[in-house]
Residue, then its C-alpha position, 0 to 999 in steps of 0.5 A: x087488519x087495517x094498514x098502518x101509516x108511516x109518518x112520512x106517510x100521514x105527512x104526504x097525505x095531508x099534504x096532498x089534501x092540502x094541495x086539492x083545490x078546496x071543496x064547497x060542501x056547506x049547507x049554509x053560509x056562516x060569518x066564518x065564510x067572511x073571515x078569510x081563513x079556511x071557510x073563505x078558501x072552500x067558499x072561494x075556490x071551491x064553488x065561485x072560481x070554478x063557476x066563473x073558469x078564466x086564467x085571470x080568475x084563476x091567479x087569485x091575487x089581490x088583482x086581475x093582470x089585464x093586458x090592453x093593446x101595449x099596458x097591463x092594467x090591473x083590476x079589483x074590487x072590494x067591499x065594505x061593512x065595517x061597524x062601527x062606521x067611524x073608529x079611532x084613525x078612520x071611517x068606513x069612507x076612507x077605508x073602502x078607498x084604502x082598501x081597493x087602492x092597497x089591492x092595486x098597490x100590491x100588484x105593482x099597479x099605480x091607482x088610476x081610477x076607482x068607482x064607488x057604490x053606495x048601499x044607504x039605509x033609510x035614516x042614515x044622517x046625512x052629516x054622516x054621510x057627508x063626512x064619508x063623501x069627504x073622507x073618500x075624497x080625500x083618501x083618494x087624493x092621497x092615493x093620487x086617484x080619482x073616483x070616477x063613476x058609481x051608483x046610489x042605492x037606498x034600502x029599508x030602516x034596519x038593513x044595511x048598518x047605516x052603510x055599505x060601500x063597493x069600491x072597483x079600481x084600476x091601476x097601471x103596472x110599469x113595464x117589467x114589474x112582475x109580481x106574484x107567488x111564482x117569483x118567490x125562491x128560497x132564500x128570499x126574505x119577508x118584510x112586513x112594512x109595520x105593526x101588525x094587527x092595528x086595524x082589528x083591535x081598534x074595531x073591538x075596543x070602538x065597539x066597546x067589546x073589550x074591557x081594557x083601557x088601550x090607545x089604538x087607532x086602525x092602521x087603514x093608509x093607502x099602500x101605493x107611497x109604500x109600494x112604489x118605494x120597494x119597486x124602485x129600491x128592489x127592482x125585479x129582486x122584489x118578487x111578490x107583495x100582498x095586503x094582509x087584511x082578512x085573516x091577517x099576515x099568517x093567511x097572507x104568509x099560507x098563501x105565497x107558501x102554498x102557491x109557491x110551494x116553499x116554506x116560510x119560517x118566521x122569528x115571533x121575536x121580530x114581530x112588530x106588534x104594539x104592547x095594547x094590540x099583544x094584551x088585547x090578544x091574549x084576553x081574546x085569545x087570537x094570535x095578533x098574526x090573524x087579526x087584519x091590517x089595512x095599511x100593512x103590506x107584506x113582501x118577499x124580496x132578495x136577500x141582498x136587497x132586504x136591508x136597503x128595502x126595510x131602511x127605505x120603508x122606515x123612511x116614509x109616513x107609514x113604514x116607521x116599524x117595518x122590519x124583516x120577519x123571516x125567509x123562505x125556504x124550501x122545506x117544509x114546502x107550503x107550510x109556514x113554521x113560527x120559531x119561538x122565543x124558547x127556540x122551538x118552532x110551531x105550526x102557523x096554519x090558515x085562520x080557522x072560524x070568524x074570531x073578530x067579525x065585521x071588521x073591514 
């Protein structure tokens, strides 16, 4: 007869498969490998960071820790093909400054440089392309970075939705700031610094793929403003931040869960999500938790900080609704649970498939 499990048993052997490192195994690459949920886990780890083998590969945070001559330097890169190129509250110019500063941001980095790399399609407009040009510009400067170096590339009619960007930045890191999954301990609290899921539904309704009449502009802002406040108000009590793009802040909460090996309990009640965002979520059928931001960060802080840390947030352009979410615990370890409105809990797990494609 086959051998019966025990609860605690099935529960201690998913764990364990949860805990291996992913394993690539698909024939074909689909959009879910885009997504930032579990295809993009199995693609990432399980055949590019194993090829590449380095400890500073290995981290798999939102930047490379660099250490040259007495200065941590931190270094990332990103792109860009969102489509529409232009929706309500950006462009994809200033999205792909946004996105490599934010990288850098939550690392503790502040943004030095950036170089930029431009695919071009035949045809493209070139009032279009001026207007992206601008728009890097002056994100960058909002940033308090320079683009410094690039490439130009042009590619046949039909070929690159108008435009792709590539954006790399580095960053600085101040002596003593240390951020990352390690720092995080039980009892710590989670802040989201805003409303959450702005960015993905603005590019749906651009698109004209929802039939509702809603106002809602994507969020993209760089994150720096945000960030060094927390550093300067928290100290070492700020223990890790991320950048919930891809996957949305319920990838970003599975990922410190899983690499701190501590639970994450949030309060959906204290979810700050726009009422337009929350309707556009239930005709689709996605949980606003997994669609993507691209000017919300999320950080882990002590808890006798947390308050002072949220007040400071909603005093600065961009952190008006930023609010305490939930703490760290240390059970379920590498889990993260919703408690609901009715008092009950759920299991909050990575994205699974690709339900809003192309978005960033």
């Amino acid at each position: 007869m086959p051998k019966s499990f025990t609860e605690h048993e099935v529960i201690e052997r998913i764990e364990d498969m949860r805990q291996r490192r992913p394993r690539f195994t698909d024939e074909h690459i689909t959009m879910s490998h885009g997504a930032g949920g579990k295809a993009s886990r199995q693609l990432v780890e399980g055949l590019i960071v194993p090829a590449f083998d380095n400890a500073s590969l290995e981290a798999l945070g939102d930047a490379a820790m660099l250490r040259v001559g007495g200065a941590t330097l931190a270094f990332t890169t990103d792109s860009f093909v969102v489509r529409p190129l232009r929706f309500p509250g950006g462009s994809i110019g200033e999205l792909a400054v946004n996105g490599t500063v934010n990288d850098l941001a939550v690392m503790g980095a502040r943004p030095l440089g950036l170089s930029a790399a431009l695919i071009l399609e035949e045809g493209l407009r070139a009032d279009t392309l001026r207007d992206e040009i601008a728009a890097m510009a002056a994100a960058a400067a909002a940033a308090g970075a320079s683009i410094v170096t690039g490439d130009t590339k042009v590619v046949e009619r039909g070929k690159a939705d108008g435009m792709y960007i590539t954006t790399t930045g580095v960053g600085v890191v101040a002596d003593g700031v240390s951020l990352g999954p390690a720092g995080v301990r039980p009892g710590d609290q989670v802040i989201v610094s805003g409303t959450i899921g702005d960015h993905g539904v603005a590019i749906m309704l651009a698109r004209g793929e929802l039939d509702i009449d809603a106002d809602v502009a994507s969020d993209t802002r760089e994150l720096w403003s945000l960030a060094s406040a927390l550093i300067d108000v928290c100290g070492d009590r700020l223990h890790c931040m991320r950048d919930a793009t891809r996957g949305g802040v319920a990838t970003v909460l599975n990922e410190i869960a899983m690499a701190a090996q501590v639970g994450v309990v949030i309060a959906e009640e204290r979810l700050p999500i726009r009422p337009a965002v929350a309707g556009a979520g239930e005709i689709l059928g996605i949980d606003p938790l997994y669609v993507a931001n691209e000017g919300k960060l999320v950080a882990f802080v002590a808890a006798d900080v947390a308050d002072e840390a949220v007040a400071r947030l909603r005093s600065l352009p961009g952190g008006e609704d930023a609010a305490i979410i939930g703490e760290v615990r240390e059970e379920p370890a590498s889990r993260v649970l919703g408690r609901t409105t009715f008092g009950g809990h759920r299991m909050i797990d990575m994205l699974v498939g690709d339900p809003l494609p192309r978005i960033c």
